[in-house]
C-alpha positions in Angstrom: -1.4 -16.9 -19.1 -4.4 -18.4 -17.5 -4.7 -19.4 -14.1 -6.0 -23.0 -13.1 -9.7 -22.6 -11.3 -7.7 -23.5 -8.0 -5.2 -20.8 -8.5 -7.9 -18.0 -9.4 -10.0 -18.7 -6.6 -6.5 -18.3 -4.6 -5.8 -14.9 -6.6 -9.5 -13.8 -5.7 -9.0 -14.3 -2.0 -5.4 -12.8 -1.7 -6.8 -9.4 -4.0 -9.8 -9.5 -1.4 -7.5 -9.5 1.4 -5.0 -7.1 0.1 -7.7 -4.6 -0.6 -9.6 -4.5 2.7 -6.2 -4.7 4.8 -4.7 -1.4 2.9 -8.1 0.3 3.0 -8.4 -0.1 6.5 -5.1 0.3 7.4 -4.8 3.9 8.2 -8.7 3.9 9.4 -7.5 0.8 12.0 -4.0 2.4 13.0 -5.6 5.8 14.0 -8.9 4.1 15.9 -6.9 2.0 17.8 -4.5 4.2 18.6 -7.0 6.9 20.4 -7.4 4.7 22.8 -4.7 5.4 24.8 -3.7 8.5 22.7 -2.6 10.4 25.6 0.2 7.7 25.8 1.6 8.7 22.4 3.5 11.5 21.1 2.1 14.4 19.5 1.8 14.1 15.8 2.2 9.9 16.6 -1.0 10.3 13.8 0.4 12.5 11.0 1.8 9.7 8.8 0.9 5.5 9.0 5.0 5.5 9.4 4.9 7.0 12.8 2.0 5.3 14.5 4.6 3.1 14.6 5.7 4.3 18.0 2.4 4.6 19.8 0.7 2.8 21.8 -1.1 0.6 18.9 2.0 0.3 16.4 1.7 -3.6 16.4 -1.7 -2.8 14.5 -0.1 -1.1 11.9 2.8 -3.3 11.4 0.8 -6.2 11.3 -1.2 -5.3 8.5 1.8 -4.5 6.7 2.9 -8.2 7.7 -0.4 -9.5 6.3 0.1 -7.3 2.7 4.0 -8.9 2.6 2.6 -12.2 3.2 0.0 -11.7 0.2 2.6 -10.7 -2.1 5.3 -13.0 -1.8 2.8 -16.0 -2.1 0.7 -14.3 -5.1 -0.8 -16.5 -7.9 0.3 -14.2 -10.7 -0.4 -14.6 -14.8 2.1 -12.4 -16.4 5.6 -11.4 -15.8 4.5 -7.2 -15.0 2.3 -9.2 -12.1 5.4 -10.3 -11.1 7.3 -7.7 -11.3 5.0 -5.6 -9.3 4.7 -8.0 -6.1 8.6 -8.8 -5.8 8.8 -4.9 -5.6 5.8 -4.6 -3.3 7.0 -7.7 -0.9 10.7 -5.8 -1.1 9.4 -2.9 -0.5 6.9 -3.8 2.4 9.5 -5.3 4.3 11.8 -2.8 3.6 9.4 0.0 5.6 8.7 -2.3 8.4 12.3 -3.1 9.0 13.6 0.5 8.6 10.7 3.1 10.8 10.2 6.3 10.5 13.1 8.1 11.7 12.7 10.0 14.9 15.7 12.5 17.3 13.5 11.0 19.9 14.6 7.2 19.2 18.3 7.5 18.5 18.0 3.4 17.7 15.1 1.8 15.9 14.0 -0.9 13.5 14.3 -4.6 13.1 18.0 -3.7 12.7 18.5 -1.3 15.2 19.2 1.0 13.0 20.4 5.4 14.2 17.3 7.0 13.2 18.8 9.6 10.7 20.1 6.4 8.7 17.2 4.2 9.0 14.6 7.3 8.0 16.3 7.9 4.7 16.0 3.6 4.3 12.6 4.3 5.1 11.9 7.1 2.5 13.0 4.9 0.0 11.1 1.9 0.4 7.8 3.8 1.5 8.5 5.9 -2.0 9.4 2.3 -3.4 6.2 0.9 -2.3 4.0 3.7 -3.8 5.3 3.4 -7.0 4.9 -0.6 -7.2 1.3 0.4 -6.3 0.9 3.0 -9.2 2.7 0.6 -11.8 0.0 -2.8 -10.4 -2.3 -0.3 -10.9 -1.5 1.4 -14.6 0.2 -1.8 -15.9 -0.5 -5.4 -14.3 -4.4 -5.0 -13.2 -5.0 -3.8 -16.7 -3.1 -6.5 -18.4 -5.8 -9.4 -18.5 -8.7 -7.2 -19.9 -6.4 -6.4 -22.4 -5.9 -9.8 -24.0 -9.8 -10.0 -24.7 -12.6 -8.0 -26.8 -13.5 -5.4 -24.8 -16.7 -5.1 -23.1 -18.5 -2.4 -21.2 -17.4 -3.5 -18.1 -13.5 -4.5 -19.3 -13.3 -1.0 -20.1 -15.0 0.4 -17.2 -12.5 -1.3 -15.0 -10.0 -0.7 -17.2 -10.7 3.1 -16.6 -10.9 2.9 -12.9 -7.9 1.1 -12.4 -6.0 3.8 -14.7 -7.4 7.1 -13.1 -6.9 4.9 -9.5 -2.8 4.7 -10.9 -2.4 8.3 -11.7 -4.0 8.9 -8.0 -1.6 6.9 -6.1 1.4 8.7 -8.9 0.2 12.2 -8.3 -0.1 11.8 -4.4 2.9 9.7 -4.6 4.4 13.1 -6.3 3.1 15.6 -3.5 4.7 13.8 -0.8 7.9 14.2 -2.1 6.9 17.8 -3.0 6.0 17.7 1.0 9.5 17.2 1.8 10.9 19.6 -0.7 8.5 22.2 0.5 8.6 21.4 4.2 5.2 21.5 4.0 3.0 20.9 7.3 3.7 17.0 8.1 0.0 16.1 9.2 -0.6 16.5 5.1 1.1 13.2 5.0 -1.8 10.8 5.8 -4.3 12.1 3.7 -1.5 11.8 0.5 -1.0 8.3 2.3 -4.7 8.0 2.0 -5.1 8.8 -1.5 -2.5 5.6 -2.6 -3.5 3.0 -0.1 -7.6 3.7 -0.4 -7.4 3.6 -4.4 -5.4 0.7 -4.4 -7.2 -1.3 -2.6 -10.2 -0.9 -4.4 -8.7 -1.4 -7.8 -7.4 -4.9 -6.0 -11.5 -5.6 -4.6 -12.3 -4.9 -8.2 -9.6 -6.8 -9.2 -11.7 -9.7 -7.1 -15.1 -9.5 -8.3 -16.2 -7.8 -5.2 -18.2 -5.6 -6.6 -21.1 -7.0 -8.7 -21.7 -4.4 -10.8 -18.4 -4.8 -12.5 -18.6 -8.1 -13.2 -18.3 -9.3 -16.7 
């Protein structure tokens, strides 16, 4: 299914501002947050989940905001686009409304929730989240090129957005290993880094942001 010219100019600017909000979001949550670092608690930058509590934890939950925002209002063409942002704007909300869980906040959360409860709400919604990412990725960005003859740059992008999936599903993988393993926890944001910085740019190429891919 096509979009309208008003509705694909509306699905440019929401991929464009998907992309640059999750690629900045972990730079942005740990900038801000060294400024008054010596406020925060120590490891309060091993994951995007627990900048949460420091000082600068309305940075990172506002981006988040702005992402849930995108999806629920996005301009989709097929039914896996669809798919893929319900899960994502479920998702989304689901890890700002359930934080990371912390001994040192016995309450925390939209709801208030005891933190051994809420972090295992949080686990699933952040693992939740990944994998909507990996399936827009693999699936829905690919979906359009499909329907046409390829061209050098179809499959190019076609390419990048698959290697960018299996990215975000193999670092998606090693955090759980993380857990399994009890494995160092400051691991956690580059694995965070490796799903949030290749989706975005699959969604700015998604957008025609970058010339050279440009049919």
């Amino acid at each position: 299914m096509q979009l309208s010219k008003e509705n694909n100019a509306i699905n440019k600017y929401q991929n464009r501002v998907l992309g640059f909000t999750l690629i900045l979001l972990i730079p942005f949550s740990i900038i801000f947050g060294l400024i008054n670092h010596e406020h925060n608690m120590e490891g309060w930058w091993y994951s995007v989940s627990r900048t949460y509590y420091a000082t600068d934890g309305i940075i990172m939950m506002s981006m988040l905001a702005v992402t849930l925002v995108m999806f629920i209002s996005y301009r989709c063409r097929f039914k896996i686009e669809r798919f893929c942002t319900i899960m994502s704007a479920i998702a989304t909300f689901g890890v700002l409304a359930f934080p990371h869980g912390l001994p040192e906040y016995e309450l925390a959360g939209i709801f208030l929730t005891p933190y051994h409860i809420g972090g295992k709400f949080h686990i699933f919604f952040a693992s939740m989240l990944f994998v909507s990412y990996g399936i827009f990725s693999v699936l829905a960005l690919r979906k359009e090129d499909s329907d046409f003859v390829p061209t050098k740059k179809s499959s190019l992008r076609s390419r990048i957005y698959l290697l960018n999936g299996i990215l975000i599903f193999v670092s998606s993988a090693c955090l759980g290993l993380r857990i399994l393993l009890d494995l160092p926890e400051f691991l956690v944001i580059f694995f965070e880094a490796l799903i949030f910085v290749p989706f975005g740019i699959n969604l700015l190429i998604k957008a025609g942001f970058f010339k050279s891919l440009r049919d």
